[in-house]
C-alpha positions in Angstrom: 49.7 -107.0 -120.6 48.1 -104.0 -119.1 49.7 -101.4 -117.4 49.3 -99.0 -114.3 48.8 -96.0 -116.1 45.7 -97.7 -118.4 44.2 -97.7 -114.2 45.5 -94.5 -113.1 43.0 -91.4 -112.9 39.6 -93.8 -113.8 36.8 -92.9 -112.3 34.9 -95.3 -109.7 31.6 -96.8 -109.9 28.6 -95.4 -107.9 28.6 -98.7 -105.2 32.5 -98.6 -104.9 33.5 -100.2 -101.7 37.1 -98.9 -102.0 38.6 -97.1 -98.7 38.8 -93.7 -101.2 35.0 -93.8 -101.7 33.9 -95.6 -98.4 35.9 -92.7 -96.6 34.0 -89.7 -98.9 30.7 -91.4 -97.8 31.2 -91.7 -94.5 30.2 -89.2 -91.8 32.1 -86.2 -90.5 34.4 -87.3 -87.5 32.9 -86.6 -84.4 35.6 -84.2 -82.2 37.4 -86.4 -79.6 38.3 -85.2 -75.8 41.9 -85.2 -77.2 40.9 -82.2 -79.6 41.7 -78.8 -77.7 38.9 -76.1 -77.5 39.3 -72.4 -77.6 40.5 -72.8 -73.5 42.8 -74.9 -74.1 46.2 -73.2 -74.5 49.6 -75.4 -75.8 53.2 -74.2 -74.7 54.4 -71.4 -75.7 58.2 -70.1 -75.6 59.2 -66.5 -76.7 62.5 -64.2 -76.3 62.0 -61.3 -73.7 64.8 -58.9 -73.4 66.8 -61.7 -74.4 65.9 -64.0 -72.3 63.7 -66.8 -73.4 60.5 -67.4 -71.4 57.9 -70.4 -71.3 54.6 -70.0 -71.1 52.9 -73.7 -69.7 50.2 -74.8 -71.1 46.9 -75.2 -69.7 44.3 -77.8 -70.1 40.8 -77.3 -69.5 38.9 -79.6 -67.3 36.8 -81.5 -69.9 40.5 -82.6 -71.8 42.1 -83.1 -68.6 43.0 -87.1 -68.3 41.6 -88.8 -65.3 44.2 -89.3 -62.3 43.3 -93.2 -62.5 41.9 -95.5 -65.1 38.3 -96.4 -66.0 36.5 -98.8 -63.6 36.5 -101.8 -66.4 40.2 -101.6 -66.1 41.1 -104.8 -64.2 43.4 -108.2 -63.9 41.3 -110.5 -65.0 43.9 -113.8 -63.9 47.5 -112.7 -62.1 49.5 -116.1 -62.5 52.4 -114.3 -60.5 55.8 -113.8 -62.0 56.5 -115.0 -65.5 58.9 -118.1 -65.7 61.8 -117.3 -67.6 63.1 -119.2 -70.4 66.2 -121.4 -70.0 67.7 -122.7 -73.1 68.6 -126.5 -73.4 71.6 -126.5 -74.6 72.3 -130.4 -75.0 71.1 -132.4 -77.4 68.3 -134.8 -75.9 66.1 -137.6 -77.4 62.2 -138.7 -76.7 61.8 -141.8 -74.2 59.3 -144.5 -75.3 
């Protein structure tokens, strides 16, 4: 019977598919809008004259969210209110 450490620390083959390898090979992530730039500024909260003060932070323009959602955002069937479910709570048998 083998055993886990006879797997551990192997090395992989060059066309290894594995997540490990696949992620080495793959490309450098591309920056999303979530990722603050150098104008973007979080909260900050500091003790002055012993009284604590907040700074707010700000959020540039380009990492701002829009007020409403993208245009391909729609109800595609609105069946109205959902029905909700009643239990049967006597017994009952098929007819026919």
């Amino acid at each position: 019977m083998a055993t886990l450490s006879r797997y551990l620390h192997q090395p992989h083959t060059a066309d290894c598919s594995c997540s490990v390898c696949w992620s080495r090979r793959a490309p450098a992530p591309v920056l999303s809008q979530s990722t603050p730039c150098d104008q973007c500024r979080p909260v900050s909260v500091a003790k002055v004259d012993g009284i604590w003060k907040a700074k707010p932070a700000f959020i540039c323009a380009k990492h701002t969210p829009p007020p409403r959602p993208p245009k391909y955002w729609n109800v595609i069937y609105d069946s109205g209110n959902p029905t909700p479910f009643v239990p049967v709570r006597e017994p009952f048998e098929l007819e026919g």
